[in-house]
C-alpha positions as CSV (number, residue, x, y, z in Angstrom):
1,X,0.0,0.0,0.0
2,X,2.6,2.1,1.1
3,X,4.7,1.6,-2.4
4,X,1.9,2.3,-4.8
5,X,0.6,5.3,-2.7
6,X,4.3,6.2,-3.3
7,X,3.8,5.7,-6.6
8,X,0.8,7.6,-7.3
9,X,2.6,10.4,-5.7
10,X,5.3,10.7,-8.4
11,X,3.3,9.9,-10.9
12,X,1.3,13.0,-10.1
13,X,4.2,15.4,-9.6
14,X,5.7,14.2,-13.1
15,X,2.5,15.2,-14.6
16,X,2.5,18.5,-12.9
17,X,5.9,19.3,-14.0
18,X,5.1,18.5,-17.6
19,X,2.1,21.1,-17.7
20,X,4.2,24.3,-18.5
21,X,3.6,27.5,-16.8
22,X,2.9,30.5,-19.5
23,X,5.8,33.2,-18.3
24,X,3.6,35.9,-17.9
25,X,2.6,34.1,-15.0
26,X,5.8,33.2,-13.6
27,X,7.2,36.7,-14.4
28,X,3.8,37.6,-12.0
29,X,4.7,35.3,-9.9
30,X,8.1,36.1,-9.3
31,X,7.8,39.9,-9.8
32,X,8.3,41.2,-6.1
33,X,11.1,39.0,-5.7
34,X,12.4,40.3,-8.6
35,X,11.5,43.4,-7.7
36,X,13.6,43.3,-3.9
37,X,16.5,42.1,-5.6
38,X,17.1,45.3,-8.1
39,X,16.4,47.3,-4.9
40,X,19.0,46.2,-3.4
41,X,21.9,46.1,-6.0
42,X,20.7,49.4,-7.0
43,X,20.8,50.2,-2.8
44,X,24.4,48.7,-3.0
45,X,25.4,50.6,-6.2
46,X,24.7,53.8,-4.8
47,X,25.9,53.2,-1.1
48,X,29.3,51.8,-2.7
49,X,29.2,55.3,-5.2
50,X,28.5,57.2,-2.0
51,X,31.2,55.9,0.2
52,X,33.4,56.2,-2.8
53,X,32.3,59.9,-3.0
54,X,33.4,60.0,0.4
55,X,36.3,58.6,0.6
56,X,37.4,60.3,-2.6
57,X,36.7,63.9,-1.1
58,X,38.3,63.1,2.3
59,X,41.5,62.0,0.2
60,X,41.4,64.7,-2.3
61,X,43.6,67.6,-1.4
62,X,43.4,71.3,-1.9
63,X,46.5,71.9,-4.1
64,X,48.7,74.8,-4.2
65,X,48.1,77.1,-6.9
66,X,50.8,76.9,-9.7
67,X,53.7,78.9,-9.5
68,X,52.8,81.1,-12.6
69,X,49.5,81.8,-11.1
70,X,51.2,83.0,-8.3
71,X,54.4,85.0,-10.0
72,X,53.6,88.7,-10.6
73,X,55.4,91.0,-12.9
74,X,56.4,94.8,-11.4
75,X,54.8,97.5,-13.2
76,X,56.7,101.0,-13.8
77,X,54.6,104.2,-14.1
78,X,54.7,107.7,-15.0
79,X,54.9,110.3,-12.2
80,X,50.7,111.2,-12.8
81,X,50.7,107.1,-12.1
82,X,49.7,106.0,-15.8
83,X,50.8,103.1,-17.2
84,X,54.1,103.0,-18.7
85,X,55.3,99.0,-18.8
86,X,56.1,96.1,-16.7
87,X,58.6,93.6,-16.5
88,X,58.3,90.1,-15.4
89,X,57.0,86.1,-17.1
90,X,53.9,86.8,-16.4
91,X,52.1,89.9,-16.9
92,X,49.8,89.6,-13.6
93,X,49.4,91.9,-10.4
94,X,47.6,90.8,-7.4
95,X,45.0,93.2,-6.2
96,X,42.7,92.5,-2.7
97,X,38.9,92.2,-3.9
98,X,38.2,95.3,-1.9
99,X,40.2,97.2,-4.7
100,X,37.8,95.5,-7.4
101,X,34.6,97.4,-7.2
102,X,31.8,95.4,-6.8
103,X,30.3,96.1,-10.6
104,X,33.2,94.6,-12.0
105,X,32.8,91.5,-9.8
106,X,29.3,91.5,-10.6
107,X,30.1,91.7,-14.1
108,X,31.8,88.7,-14.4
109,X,29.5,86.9,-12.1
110,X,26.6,87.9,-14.9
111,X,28.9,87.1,-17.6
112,X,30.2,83.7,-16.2
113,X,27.9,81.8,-13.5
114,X,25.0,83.6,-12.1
115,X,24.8,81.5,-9.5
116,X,28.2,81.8,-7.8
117,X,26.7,83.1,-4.7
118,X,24.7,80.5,-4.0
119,X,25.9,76.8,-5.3
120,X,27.9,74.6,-4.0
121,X,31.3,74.9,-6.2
122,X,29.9,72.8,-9.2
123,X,27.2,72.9,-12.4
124,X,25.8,69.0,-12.0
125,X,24.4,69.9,-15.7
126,X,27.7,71.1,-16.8
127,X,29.4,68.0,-15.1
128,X,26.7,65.8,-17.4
129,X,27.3,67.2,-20.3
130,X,31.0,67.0,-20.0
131,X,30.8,63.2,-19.2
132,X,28.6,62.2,-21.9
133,X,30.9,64.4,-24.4
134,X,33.8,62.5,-23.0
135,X,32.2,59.1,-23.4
136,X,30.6,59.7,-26.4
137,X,33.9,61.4,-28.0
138,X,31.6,64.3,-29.1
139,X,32.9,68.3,-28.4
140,X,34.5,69.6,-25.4
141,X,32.0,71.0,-23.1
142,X,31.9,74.0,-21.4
143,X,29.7,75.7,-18.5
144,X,31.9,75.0,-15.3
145,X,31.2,77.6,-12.6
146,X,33.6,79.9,-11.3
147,X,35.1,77.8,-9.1
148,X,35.5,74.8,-11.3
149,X,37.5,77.5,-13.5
150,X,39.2,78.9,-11.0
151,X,40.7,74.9,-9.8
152,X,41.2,74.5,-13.7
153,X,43.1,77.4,-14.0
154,X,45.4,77.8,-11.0
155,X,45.1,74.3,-9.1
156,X,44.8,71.8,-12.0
157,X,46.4,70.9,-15.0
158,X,44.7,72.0,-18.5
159,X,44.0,68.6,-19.3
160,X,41.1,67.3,-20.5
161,X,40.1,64.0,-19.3
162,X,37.3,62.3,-17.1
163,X,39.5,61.5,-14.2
164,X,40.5,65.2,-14.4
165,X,37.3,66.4,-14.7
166,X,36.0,64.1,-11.6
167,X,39.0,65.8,-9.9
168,X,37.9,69.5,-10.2
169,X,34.5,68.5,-9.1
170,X,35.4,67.1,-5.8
171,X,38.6,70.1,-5.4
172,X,35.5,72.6,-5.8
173,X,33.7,71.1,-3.9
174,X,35.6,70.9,-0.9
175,X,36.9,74.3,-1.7
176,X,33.5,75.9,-1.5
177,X,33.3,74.4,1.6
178,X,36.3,75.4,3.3
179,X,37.1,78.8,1.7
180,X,34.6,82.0,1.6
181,X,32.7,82.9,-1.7
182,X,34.9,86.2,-1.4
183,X,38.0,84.3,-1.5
184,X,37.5,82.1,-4.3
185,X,36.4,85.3,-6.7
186,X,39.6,87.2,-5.4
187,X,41.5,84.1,-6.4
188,X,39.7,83.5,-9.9
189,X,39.4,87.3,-10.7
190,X,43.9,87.5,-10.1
191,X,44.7,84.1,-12.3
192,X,41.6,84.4,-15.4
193,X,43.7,84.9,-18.6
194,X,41.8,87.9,-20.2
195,X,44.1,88.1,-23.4
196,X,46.7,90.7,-24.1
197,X,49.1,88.3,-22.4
198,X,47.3,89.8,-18.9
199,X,46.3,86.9,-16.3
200,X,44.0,88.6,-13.9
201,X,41.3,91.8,-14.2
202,X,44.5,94.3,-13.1
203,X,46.8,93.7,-15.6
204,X,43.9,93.0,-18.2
205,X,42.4,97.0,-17.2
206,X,45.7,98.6,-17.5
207,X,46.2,96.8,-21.0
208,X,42.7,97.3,-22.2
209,X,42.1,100.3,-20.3
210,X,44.9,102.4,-19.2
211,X,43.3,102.3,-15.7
212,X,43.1,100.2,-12.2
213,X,40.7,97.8,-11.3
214,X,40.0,100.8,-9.0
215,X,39.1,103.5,-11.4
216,X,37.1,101.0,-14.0
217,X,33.4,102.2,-15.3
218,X,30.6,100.3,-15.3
219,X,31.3,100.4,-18.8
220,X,34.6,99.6,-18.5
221,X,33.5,96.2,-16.1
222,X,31.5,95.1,-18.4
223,X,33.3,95.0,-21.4
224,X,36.1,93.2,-19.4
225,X,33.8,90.3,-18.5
226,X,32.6,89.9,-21.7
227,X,36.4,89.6,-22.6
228,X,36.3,86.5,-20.8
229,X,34.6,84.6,-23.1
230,X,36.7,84.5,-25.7
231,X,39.4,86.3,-24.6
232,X,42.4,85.5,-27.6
233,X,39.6,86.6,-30.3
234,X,38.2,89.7,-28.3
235,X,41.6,91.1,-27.4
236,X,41.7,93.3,-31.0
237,X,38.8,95.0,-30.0
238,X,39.3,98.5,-30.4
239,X,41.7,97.7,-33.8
240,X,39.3,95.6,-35.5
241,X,36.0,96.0,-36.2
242,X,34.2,92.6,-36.4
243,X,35.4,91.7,-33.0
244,X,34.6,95.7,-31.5
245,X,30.7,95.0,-32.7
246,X,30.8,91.2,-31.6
247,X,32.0,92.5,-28.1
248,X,29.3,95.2,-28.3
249,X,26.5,92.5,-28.5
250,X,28.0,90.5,-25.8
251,X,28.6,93.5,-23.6
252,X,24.8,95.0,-24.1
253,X,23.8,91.3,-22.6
254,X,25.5,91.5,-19.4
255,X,24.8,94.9,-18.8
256,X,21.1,93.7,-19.6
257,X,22.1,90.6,-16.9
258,X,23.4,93.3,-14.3
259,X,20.4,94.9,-13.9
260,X,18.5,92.5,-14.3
261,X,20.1,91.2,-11.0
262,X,20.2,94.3,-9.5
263,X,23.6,95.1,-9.7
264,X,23.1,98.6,-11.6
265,X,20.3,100.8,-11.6
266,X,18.0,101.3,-14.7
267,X,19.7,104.9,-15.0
268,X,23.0,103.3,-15.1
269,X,22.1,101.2,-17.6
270,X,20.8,103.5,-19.9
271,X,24.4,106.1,-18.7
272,X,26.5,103.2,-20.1
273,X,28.5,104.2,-23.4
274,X,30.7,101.7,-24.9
275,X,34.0,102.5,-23.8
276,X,37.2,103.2,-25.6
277,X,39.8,100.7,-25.7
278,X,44.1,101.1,-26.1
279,X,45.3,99.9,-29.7
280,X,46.1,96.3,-30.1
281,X,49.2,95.9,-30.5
282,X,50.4,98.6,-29.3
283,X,51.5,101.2,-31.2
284,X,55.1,103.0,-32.0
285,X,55.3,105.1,-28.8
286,X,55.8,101.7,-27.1
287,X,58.7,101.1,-28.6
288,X,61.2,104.0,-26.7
289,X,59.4,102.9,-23.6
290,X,61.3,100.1,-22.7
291,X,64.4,102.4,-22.3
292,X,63.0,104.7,-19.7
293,X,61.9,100.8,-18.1
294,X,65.4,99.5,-18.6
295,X,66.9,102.6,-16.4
296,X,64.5,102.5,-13.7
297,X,64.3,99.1,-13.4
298,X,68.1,98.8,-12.8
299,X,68.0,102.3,-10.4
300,X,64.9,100.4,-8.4
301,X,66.7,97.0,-8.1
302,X,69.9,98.6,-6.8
303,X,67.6,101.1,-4.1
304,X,66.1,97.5,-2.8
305,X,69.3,95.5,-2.5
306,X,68.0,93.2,-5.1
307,X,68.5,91.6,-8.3
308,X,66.4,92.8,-11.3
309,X,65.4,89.2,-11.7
310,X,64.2,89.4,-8.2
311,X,62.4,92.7,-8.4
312,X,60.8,91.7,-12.0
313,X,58.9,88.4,-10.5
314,X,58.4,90.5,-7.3
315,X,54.9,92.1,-8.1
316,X,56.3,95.5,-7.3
317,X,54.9,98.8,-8.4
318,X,57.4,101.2,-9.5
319,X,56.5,104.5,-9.5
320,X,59.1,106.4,-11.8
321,X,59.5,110.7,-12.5
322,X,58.7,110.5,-15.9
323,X,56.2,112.2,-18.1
324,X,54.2,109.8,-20.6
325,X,52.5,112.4,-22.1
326,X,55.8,113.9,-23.1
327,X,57.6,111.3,-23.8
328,X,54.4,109.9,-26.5
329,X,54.6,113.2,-27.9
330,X,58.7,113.8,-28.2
331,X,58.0,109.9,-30.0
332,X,56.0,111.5,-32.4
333,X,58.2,114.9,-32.6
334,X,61.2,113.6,-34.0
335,X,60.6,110.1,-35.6
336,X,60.4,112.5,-39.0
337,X,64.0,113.1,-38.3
338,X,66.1,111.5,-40.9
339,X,69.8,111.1,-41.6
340,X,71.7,111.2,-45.0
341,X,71.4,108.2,-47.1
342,X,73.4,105.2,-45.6
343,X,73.5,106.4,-42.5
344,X,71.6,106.1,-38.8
345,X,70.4,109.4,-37.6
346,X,70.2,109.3,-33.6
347,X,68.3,111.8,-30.9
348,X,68.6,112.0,-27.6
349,X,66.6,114.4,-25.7
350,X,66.9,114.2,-21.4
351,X,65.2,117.1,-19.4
352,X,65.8,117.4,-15.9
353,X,64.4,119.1,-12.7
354,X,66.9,121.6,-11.6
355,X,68.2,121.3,-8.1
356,X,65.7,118.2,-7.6
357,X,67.3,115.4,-10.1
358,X,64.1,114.4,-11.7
359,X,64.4,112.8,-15.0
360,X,61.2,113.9,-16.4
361,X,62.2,113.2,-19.9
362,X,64.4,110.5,-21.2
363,X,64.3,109.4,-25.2
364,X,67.0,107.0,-25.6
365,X,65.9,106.3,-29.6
366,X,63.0,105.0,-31.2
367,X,62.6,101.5,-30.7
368,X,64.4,98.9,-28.4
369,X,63.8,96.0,-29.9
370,X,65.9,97.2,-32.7
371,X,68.8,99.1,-30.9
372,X,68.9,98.7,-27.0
373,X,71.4,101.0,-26.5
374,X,70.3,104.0,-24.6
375,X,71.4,106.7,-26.8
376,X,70.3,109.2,-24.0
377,X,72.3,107.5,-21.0
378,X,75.3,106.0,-23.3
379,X,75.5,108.0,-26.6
380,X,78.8,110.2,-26.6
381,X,78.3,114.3,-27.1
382,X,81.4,115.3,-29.1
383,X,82.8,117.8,-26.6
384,X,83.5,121.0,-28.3
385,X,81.8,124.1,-27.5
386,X,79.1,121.8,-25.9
387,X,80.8,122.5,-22.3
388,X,82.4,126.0,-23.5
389,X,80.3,127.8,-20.8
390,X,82.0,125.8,-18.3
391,X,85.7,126.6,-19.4
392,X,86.1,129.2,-17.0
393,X,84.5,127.8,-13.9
394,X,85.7,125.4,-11.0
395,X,83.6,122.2,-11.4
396,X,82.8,120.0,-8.1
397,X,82.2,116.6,-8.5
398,X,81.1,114.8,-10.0
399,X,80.6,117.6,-12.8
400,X,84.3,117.9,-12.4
401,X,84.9,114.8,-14.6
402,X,83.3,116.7,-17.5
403,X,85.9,119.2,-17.8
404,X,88.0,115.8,-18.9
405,X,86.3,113.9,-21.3
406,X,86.0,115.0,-24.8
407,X,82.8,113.0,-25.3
408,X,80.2,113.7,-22.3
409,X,77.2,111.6,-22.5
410,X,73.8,113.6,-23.4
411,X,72.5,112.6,-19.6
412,X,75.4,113.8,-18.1
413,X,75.8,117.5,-20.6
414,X,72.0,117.8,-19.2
415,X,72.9,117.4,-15.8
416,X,75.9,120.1,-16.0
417,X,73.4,123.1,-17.3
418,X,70.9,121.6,-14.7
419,X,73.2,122.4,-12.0
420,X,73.7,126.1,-13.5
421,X,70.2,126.4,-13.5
422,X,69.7,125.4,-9.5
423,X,72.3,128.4,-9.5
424,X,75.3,125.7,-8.8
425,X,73.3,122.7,-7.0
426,X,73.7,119.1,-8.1
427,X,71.0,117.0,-8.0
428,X,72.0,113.4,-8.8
429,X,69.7,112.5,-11.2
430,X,67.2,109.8,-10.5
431,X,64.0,108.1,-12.1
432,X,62.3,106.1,-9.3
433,X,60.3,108.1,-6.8
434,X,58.4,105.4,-4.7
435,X,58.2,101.6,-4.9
436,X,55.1,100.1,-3.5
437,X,54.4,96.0,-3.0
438,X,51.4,94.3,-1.3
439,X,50.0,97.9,-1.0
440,X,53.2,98.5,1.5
441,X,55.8,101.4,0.4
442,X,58.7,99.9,0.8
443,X,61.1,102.7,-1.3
444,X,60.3,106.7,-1.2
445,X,62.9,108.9,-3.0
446,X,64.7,111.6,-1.5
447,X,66.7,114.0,-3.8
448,X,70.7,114.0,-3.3
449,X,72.1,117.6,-3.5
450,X,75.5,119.1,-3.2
451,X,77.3,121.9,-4.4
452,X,78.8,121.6,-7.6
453,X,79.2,125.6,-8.4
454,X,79.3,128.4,-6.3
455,X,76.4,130.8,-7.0
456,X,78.9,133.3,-8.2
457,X,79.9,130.9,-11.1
458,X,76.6,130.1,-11.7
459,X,76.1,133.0,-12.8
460,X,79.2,133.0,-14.9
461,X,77.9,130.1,-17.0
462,X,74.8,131.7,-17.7
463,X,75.8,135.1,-18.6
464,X,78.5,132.9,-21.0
465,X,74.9,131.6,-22.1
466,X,74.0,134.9,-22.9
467,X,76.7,135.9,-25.1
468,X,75.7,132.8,-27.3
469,X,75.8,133.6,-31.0
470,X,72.6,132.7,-32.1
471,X,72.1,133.0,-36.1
472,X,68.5,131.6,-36.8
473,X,67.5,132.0,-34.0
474,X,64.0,129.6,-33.3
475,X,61.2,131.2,-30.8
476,X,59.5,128.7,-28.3
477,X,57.5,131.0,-26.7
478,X,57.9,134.9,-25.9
479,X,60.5,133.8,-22.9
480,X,63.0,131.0,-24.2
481,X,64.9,131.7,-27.3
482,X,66.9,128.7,-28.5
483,X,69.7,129.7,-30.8
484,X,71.8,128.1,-33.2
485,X,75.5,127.7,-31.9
486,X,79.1,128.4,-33.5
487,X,81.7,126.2,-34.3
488,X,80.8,123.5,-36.7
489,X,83.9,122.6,-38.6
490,X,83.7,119.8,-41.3
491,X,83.1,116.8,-39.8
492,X,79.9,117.7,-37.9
493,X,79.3,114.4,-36.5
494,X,77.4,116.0,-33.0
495,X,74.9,119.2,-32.7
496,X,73.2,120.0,-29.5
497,X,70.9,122.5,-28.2
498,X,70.1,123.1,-24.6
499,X,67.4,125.1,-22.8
500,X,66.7,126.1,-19.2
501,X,65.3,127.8,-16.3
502,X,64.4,126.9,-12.8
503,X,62.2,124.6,-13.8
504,X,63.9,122.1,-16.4
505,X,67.0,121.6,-18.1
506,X,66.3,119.9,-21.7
507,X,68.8,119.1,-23.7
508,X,68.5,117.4,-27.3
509,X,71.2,116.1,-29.3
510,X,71.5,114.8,-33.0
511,X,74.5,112.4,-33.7
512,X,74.6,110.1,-36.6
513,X,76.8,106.8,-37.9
514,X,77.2,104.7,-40.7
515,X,78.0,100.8,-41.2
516,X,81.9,100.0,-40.1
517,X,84.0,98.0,-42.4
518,X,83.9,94.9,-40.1
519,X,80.3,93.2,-39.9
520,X,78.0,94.3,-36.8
521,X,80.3,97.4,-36.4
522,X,79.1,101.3,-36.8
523,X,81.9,104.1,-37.0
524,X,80.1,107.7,-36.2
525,X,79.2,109.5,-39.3
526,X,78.6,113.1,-41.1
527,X,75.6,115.1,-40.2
528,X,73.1,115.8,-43.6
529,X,73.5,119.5,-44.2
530,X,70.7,120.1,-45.2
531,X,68.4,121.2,-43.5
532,X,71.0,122.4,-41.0
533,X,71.4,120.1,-38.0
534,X,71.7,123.2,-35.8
535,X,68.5,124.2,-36.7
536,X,67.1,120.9,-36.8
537,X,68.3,120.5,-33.1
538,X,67.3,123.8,-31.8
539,X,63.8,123.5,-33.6
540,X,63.3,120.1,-31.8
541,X,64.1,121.3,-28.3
542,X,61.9,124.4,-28.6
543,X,58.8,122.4,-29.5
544,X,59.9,119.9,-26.5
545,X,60.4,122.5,-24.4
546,X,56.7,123.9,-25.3
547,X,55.4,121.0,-24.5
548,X,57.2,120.7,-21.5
549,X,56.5,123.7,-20.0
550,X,52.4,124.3,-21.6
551,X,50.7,125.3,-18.2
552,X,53.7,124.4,-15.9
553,X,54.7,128.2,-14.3
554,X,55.5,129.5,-17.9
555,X,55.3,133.3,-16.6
556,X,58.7,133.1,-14.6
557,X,61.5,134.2,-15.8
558,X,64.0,131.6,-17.8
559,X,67.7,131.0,-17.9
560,X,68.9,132.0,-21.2
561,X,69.5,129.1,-24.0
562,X,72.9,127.6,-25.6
563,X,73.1,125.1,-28.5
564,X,76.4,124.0,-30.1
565,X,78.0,122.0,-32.7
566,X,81.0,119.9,-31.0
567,X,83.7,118.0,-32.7
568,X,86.0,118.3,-35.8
């Protein structure tokens, strides 16, 4: 009984098992189970992504900036504190953000990531789409917020890969966490490259602008973030007019996007002009200028006790006695001087601030990329007559070493009537007045004097100065008469003319040379005599000497004026 009850129970399970089960019903049937099992993987997947998340930001650092984000170049300026130049790698100055008004901040906020103020370091959208171009090998993508491009730029290296990109996300992260929004915008706003070869908003509004952060527009702000974009194409704006009217579009929409937000007024809005940008690339004046840099550059290095490499990546400001505005215009004066065919004509011109040593002129020739030598510091003034007012006078030193040479340099002829003009006190001359780093003066000039005539033959020298012959005679203005000087003789290789009173000594000189016989040599050369180099040096200095003196005190009464030929 037992074995065919068994039997009848197999027998029933075997037909069970050969009755199939549609799988709709058995998906039905095991559909929660299902159901648990996915839950949980996908539980699993995201706690092990989650710890991984974790344990990936505890272990990522914060690293240091780059050292060329961090190097700044010195900047030299005029005495009025424009922009003259800078030396350095990298043309970047670091400013606090409470010197970067808050339009300008906000500009670039509106320009960049509108939501800097209140995320969390990254764009999750931005992250996606930069994942999926990755994986899919379709175009770079961009959208990071300001803080992803700040890590790209100064913490991270430029390339672009996922593991890279995962990096930045987890560095901005943490760095939103542990640093304040204001830091992170100081820190983006002094490394974003902004073209011109400027790496920060300072350098870019000096190269754009002419201007600090400090003294920027609204107009000014604006335009400058909408630089950012595309900085290496918008940098010609100004010189070329498809990028000017692209970068007028661009800078309408975040002005619309600043007050949109609040950050300007409607009347500002409506106040904003587009603003005026410096030529791209610059234009001749810039090429003399890296003589006057040269000069006070080495005269800065030497009042710090440092190297010029040191003061160059030292992010100094070096605030110099020069006068752009003359110096542009001296540029533009005499580059229509030429010399005789095969030959170099040269000009010098150096006016000083009697009894005070200012250099507030210094032209050294007309571009340094072709001749670095310093014609106004190193070129040699064929003695002659130049020093002929002198003869009969006891020199101090150091004027006492002129009386010596036969060929005085055009800095050091202008320093000798200087001295006559401070009725007999040398100034040494000088070109830096303050040096500034970190907001911190660290270097304030103070003039060196001594007596290098008595007043007695002070006076000598300039009533020799008045006994000057002075055939064609050249008016400045109805005070200072510049007059053409004797001597001459048949080589005429050097003409000068000097004028003066208590408030400069200019002096301009004309020399000229020719191709030596052995390669890369020059041997001096003949003056053209026509027109007259006399005349063509006295002419020069009076128009300088307007320039230089336009508004400055002109009603006091001058020092007469010598000018010369030297050298047989």
């Amino acid at each position: 009984m037992r074995s065919r009850a068994r039997r009848l129970k197999r027998a029933a399970t075997s037909h069970r098992l050969r009755i199939r089960v549609p799988l709709r019903l058995r998906l039905r049937r095991t559909r929660g189970r299902r159901l648990r099992r996915l839950l949980i993987a996908f539980l699993v997947l995201i706690a092990g992504l989650c710890t991984a998340a974790v344990v990936a930001y505890r272990l990522t650092d914060i690293p240091k900036p780059h050292p060329e984000t961090v190097t700044q170049s010195t900047v030299f300026t005029d005495a009025k504190g424009s922009y003259l130049g800078r030396r350095g790698p990298v043309d970047r100055q670091e400013v606090p953000l409470s010197q970067i008004p808050r339009y300008l901040q906000d500009a670039v906020i509106a320009a960049e990531n509108r939501s800097f103020r209140s995320d969390s370091g990254v764009s999750p959208r931005a992250i996606a789409r930069a994942v999926l171009a990755s994986l899919t090998g379709g175009e770079r993508q961009g959208g990071s917020t300001i803080t992803q491009q700040y890590v790209k730029n100064a913490l991270l290296s430029p390339e672009q890969s996922l593991s890279r990109k995962a990096r930045e996300a987890l560095i901005a992260i943490k760095l939103d966490r542990t640093r304040s929004k204001d830091e992170i915008l100081e820190g983006y706003l002094n490394t974003v490259y902004l073209g011109r070869g400027a790496a920060g908003v300072q350098a870019a509004a000096r190269n754009y602008f002419g201007v600090d952060t400090e003294d920027m527009t609204v107009s000014q702000a604006a335009a400058l973030a909408s630089i950012l974009n595309i900085p290496s194409y918008y940098e010609k704006a100004g010189s070329d007019p498809a990028v000017t009217a692209k970068l007028r579009q661009r800078w309408e929409w975040v002005l619309d996007a600043m007050e949109a937000g609040g950050s300007i007024t409607a009347k500002q809005r409506a106040d904003a002009a587009f603003p005026a940008f410096r030529f791209y690339p610059p234009g001749t004046t810039e090429g003399q200028r890296q003589y006057m840099i040269d000069v006070a550059g080495k005269e800065a290095a030497d009042r710090l006790g440092i190297t010029e490499d040191q003061l160059a990546r030292g992010g100094y400001t070096v605030q110099t006695t020069f006068d752009l505005a003359l110096q542009d215009a001296t540029t533009e004066l005499v580059k229509d001087l030429k010399g005789a065919k095969g030959t170099t004509l040269h000009t010098a011109v150096v006016a000083i601030e009697p009894g005070d040593g200012a250099l507030r002129l210094l032209y050294g020739g007309s571009d340094y990329a072709r001749q670095p030598f310093n014609d106004a510091v190193n070129g040699a003034v064929e003695a002659g007559d130049a020093l002929e007012p002198f003869a009969e006078v006891r020199l101090g030193a150091p004027l006492s070493a002129l009386q010596k040479t036969a060929a005085p340099t055009p800095l050091k002829l202008a320093s000798a009537y200087a001295t006559a003009a401070a009725n007999g006190v040398y100034a040494t001359p000088y070109t830096v007045t303050k040096i500034t780093q970190d907001g911190r003066t660290v270097y304030t000039a103070r003039p060196e004097t001594r007596r290098g005539l008595d007043e007695k033959e002070a006076w000598s020298v300039n009533a020799a100065m008045h006994k000057w012959p002075s055939p064609g005679a050249v008016q400045a203005d109805a005070s200072v008469l510049f007059t053409a000087g004797a001597g001459g003789g048949t080589a005429r290789r050097t003409v000068w003319s000097t004028g003066l009173d208590s408030r400069l000594a200019l002096t301009v000189v004309l020399f000229a040379d020719q191709p030596g016989k052995k390669k890369n040599t020059t041997v001096p050369a003949r003056l053209p005599d026509k027109p007259a180099p006399t005349d063509s040096a006295a002419d020069t200095a009076a128009r300088i000497w307007e320039l230089a003196t336009a508004g400055a005190g002109a009603s006091r009464t001058p020092t007469p004026v010598a000018e010369g030929e030297a050298g047989e």
